[in-house]
C-alpha positions in Angstrom: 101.3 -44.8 -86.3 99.0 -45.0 -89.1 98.0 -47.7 -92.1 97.7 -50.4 -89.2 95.2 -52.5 -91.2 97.2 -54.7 -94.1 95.7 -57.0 -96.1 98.1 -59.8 -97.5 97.5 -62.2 -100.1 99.5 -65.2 -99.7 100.1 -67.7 -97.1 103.1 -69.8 -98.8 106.6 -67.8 -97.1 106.7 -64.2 -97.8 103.0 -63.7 -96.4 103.8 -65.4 -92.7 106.8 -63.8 -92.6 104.9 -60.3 -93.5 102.8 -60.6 -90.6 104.7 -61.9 -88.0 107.0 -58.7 -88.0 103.8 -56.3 -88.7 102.0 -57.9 -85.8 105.2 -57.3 -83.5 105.6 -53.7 -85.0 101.8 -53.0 -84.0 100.0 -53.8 -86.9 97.0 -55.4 -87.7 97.8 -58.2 -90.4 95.1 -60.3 -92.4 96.2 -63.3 -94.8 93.7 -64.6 -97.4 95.0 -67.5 -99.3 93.5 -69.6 -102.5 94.1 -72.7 -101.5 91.6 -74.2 -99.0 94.6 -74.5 -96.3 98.1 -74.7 -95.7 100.0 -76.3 -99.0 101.3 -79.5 -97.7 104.4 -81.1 -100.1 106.7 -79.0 -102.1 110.4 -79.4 -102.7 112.8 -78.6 -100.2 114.1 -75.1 -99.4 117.2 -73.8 -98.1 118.5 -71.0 -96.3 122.4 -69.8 -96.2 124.5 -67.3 -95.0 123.7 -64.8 -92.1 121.5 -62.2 -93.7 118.7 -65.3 -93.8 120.0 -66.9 -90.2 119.5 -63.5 -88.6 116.1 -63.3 -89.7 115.3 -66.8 -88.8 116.8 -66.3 -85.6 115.1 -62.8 -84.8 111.9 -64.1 -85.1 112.6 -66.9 -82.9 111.7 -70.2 -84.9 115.6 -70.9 -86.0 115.2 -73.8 -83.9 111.9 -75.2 -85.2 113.6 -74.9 -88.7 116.5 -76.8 -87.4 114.6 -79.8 -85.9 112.6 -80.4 -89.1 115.4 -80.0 -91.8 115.8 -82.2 -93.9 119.4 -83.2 -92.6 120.5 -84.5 -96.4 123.8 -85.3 -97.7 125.3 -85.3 -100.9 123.4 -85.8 -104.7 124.0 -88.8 -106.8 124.1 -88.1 -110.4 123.2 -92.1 -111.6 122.9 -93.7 -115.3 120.2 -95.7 -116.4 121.1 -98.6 -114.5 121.3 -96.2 -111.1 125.0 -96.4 -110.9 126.8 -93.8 -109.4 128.6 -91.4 -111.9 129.2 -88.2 -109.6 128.7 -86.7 -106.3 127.5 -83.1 -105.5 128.2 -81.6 -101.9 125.2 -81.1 -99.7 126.3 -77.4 -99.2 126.1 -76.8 -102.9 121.7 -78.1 -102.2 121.0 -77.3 -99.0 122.9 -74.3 -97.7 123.0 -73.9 -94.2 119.6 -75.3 -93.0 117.1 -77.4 -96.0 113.3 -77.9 -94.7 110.4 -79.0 -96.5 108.3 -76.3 -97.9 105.3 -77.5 -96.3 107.3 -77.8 -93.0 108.4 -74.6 -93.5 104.6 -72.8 -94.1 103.8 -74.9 -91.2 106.0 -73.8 -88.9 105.5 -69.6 -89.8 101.5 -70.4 -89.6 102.3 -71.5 -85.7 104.2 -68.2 -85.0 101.3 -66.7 -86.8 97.9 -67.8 -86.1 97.4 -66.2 -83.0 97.5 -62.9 -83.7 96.7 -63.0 -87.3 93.3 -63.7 -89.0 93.8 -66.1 -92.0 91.1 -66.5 -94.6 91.6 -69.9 -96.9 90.1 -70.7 -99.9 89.7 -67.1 -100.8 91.1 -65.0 -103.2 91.0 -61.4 -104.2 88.5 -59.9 -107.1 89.2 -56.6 -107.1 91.4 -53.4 -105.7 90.0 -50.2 -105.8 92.2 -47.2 -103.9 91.3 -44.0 -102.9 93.1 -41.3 -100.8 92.0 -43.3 -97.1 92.0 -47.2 -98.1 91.8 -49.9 -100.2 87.8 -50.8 -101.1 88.4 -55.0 -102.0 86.4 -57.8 -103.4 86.7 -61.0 -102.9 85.6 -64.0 -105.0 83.3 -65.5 -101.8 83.7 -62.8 -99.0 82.5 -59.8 -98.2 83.9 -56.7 -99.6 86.6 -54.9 -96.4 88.5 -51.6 -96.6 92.1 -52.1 -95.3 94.4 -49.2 -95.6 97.1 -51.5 -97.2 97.3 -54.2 -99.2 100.8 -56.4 -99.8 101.0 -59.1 -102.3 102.6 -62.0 -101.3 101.3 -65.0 -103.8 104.6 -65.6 -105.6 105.0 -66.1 -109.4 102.2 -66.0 -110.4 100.5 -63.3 -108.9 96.9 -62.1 -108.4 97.5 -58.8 -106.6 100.8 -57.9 -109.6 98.2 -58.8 -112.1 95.2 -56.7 -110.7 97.8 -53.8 -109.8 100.4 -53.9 -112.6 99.1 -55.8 -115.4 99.2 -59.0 -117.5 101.7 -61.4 -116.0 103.8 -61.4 -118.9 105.0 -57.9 -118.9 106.9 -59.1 -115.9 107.2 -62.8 -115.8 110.5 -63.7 -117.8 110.0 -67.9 -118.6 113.4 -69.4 -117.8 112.5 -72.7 -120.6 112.0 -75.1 -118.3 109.1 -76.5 -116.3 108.9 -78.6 -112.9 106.8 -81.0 -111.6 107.5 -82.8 -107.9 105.2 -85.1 -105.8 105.3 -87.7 -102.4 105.9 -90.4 -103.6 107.3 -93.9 -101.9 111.3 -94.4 -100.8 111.1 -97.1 -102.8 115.0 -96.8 -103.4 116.1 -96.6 -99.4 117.6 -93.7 -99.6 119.1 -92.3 -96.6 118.9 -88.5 -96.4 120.3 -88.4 -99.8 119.1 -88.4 -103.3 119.7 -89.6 -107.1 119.1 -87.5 -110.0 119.0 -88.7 -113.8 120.0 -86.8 -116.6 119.5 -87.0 -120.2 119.2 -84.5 -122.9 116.5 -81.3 -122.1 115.0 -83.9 -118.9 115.9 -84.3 -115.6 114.7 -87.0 -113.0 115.6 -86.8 -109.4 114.6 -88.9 -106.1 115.2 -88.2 -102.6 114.4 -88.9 -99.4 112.2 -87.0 -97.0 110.8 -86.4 -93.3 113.7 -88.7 -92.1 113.6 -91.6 -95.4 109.8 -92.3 -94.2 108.6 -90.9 -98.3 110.8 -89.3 -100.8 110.4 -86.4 -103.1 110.2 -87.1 -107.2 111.2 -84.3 -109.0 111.0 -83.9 -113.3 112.1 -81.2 -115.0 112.3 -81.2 -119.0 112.8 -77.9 -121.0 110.5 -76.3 -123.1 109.2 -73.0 -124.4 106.2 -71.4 -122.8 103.1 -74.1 -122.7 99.6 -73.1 -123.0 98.5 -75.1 -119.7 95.8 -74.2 -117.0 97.9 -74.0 -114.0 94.9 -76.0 -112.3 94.3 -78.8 -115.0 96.0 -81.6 -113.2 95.2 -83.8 -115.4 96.6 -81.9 -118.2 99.7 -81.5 -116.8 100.2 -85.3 -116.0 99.8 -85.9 -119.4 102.5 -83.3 -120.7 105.0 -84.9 -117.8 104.0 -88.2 -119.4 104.1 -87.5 -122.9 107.8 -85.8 -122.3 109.2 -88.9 -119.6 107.7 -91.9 -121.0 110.7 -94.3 -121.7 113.1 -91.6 -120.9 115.1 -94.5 -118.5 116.1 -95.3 -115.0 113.2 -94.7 -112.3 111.4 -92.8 -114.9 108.5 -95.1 -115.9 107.8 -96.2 -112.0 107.7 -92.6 -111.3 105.2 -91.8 -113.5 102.8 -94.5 -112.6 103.1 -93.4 -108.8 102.3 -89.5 -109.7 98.6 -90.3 -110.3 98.6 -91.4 -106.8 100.1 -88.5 -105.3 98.7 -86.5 -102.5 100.5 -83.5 -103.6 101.4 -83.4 -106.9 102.8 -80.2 -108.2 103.7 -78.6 -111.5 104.5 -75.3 -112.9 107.1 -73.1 -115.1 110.2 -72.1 -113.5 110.9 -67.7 -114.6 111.4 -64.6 -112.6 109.9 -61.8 -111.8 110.9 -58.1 -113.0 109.6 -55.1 -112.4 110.4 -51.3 -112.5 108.9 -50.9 -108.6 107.1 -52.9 -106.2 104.7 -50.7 -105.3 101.8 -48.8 -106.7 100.1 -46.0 -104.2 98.9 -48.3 -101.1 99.6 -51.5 -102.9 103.1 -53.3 -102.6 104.5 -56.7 -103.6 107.2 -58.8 -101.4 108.9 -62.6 -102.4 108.5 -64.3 -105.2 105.3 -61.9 -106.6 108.1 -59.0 -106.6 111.4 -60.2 -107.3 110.9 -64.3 -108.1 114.7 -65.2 -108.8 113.5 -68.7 -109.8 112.9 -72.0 -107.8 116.3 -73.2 -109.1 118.0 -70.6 -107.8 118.2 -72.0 -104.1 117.4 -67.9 -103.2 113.6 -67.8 -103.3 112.9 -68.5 -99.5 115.9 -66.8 -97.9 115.0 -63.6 -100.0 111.4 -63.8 -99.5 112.3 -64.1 -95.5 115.0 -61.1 -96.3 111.8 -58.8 -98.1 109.1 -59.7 -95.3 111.7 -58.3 -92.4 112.4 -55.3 -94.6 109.6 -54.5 -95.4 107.5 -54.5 -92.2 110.5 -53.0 -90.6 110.6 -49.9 -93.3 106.9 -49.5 -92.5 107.1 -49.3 -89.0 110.3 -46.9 -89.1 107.9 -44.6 -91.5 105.3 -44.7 -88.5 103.0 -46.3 -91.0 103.7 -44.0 -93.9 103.4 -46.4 -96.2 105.0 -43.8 -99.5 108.0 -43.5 -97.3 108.5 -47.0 -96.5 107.9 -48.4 -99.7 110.6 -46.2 -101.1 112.7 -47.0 -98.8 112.0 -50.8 -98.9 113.0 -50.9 -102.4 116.0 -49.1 -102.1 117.5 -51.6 -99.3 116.3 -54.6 -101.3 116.6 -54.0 -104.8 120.7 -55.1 -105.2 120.0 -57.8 -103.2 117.6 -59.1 -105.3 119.5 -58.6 -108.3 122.2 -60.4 -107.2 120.0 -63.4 -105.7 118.3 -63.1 -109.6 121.6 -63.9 -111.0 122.0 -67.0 -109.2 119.0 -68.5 -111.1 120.1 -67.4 -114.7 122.2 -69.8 -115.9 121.3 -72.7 -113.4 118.5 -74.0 -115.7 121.5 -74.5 -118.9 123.1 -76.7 -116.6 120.0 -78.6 -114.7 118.3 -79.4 -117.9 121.1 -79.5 -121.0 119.6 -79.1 -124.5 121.4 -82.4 -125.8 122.4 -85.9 -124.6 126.0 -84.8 -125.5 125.6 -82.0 -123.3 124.3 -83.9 -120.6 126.6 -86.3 -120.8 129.7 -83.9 -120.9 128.2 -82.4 -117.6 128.4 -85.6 -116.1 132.0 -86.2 -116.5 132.8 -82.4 -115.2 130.9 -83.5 -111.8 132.6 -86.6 -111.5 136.0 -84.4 -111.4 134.7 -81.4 -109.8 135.5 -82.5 -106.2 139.2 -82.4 -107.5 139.5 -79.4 -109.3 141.1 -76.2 -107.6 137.5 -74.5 -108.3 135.4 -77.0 -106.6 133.4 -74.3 -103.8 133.1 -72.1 -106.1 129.1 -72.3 -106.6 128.5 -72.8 -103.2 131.2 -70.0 -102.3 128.8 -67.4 -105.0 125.7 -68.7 -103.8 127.0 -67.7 -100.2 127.9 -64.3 -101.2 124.7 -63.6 -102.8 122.6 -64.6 -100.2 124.6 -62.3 -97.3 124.8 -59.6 -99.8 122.8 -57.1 -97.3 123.6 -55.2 -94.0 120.4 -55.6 -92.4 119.0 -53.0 -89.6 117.4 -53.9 -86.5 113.9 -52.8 -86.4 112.6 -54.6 -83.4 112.8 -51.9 -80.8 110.7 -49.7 -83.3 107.7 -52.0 -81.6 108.5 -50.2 -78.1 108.8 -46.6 -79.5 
């Protein structure tokens, strides 16, 4: 075996993941992560079908995810008074098994942190290759060699950008932005939630970590924004300008955000590129093949890539030009298909009129009646178990 030593940058999903099954297949992972620890908050995730359960269930925290999902029921889509006007299944939200992002990261740092050295509040500078290693900087550490490096820092990625290029040769903005925070179940929700919807805006409440706090979500469209994606202050003041008076919980809302432990904006795109690697440089999740956070895909294929990936790479014996190949080739369908599930979600999540809006509102209310009514959730399935996955674990043993 050789190329043992991996560097990767990112400690959200796709980065765990990574070195769990690179530890287990003899390698030596290291994480460095921006953020000065583990992100706490986030919206919910989900997983679905059995290429994602498998995975879960291989590296042995299935049942951790299963004791802190988030165990919610159906969506209310409410007027401005908070009336009922439809219902939307759980399955259609929350797949198979929904956790909290920050449960989630939580819970693949415990199977991690053993065995893998993590640095926080770090990030890399630079990425120099030659024919032995990678020579990298960091912005506060010392410069290492590893012999691989893997980014895993979703969207908006440092390692794409220092590897590839400019993010946007390969980040494709979807028109819509997102913001969620904690916030207060003000509304006693019980393991449900209520969304708003008006023309190009979208509100939504619901509960969390058993009704004890609740998520507030706002999405509103918009073409591409000229934002620092670390001006908080800034961004409050877009979500502001765009929600002020917009009705229903919409003004509360907005007065709790400035309290908010967590608070959390950003565009919604995906990610396309021609390949995933470059020499001894790779990308997995969100930084390779984001298929958009309204996609309900981004986790479970993030999971999918890790396993792959790690699993190609020990099959190779460490030969990372094999591996990488031959990760792409078992992913890229799979990713394409997860992609299309986020195309035409962001239309229907955030219509571009009140008429449109309002239209959608009265094809929810029928939906549960209509011949078609699984169909989403029946696609979204399909998508998601679109793989035939191979068993690397013995390749530990060999």
């Amino acid at each position: 075996m050789k190329n043992l030593n991996v560097l990767i940058s990112g400690a959200s999903v796709a980065g765990p993941a990574l070195a769990y099954w690179l530890h287990r297949h003899g390698f030596t992972p290291t994480i460095v992560e921006r953020a000065p620890a583990l992100r706490d908050g986030g919206y919910a995730v989900d997983f679905r079908g059995e290429a994602h359960l498998t995975v879960l269930r291989r590296m042995g925290i299935l049942a951790d995810l299963e004791r802190a999902r988030t165990g919610m029921g159906y969506m209310s889509y409410v007027n401005d008074k908070g009336r009922t006007v439809a219902k939307m299944p759980a399955d259609l939200f929350a797949g198979d098994i929904e956790i909290l992002r920050g449960d989630l990261s939580r819970i693949l740092y415990d199977a991690t942190k053993d065995h893998t050295e993590y640095i926080f509040g770090d990030s890399i500078s630079s990425l120099t290759e030659d024919a032995h290693g990678v020579h990298v900087t960091f912005e506060r550490s010392a410069p290492r060699r590893f012999d691989l490096v893997i980014g895993a820092d979703g969207l908006h990625s440092n390692t794409r950008r220092l590897t590839f290029g400019p993010e946007e040769r390969f980040v494709k903005h979807l028109g819509v932005y997102c913001a969620i925070f904690t916030t207060s179940n003000h509304l006693d929700l019980d393991h449900t939630g209520h969304a708003y919807r008006t023309g190009n805006r979208l509100v939504a409440l619901y509960s969390a970590r058993h009704n004890t706090e609740a998520k507030a979500a706002f999405y509103f469209g918009s073409p591409d924004l000229d934002l620092d994606r670390r001006d908080v202050a800034r961004q409050q003041a877009v979500l502001t300008e765009q929600f002020t008076g917009n009705g229903w919980e919409s003004d509360r809302l907005l007065r709790e955000m400035r309290y908010a432990p967590d608070f959390y904006f950003d565009s919604i795109g995906q990610v396309h590129l021609d390949s995933w690697s470059r020499g001894r440089i790779a990308l997995v999740g969100d930084a390779a093949y984001c298929p958009s956070s309204l996609s309900g895909m981004g986790s479970g294929l993030a999971l999918v890539g890790a396993y792959v990936l790690a699993g190609e790479l020990a099959a190779a014996h460490g030969d990372h030009r094999v591996a990488f190949a031959r990760y792409e080739q078992e992913m890229r369908e799979y990713a394409k298909g997860c992609q299309k599930m986020g195309d035409g979600v962001a239309k229907l999540m955030v219509p571009s009129s009140r008429a449109l809006a309002a239209f959608l509102n009265r094809y929810y209310k029928v939906m549960p009646y209509l011949p078609g009514k699984n169909m989403a959730s029946k696609i979204a399935r399909k998508a998601a178990e679109n793989i035939t996955l191979r068993d690397y674990r013995d390749l530990a043993r060999r």
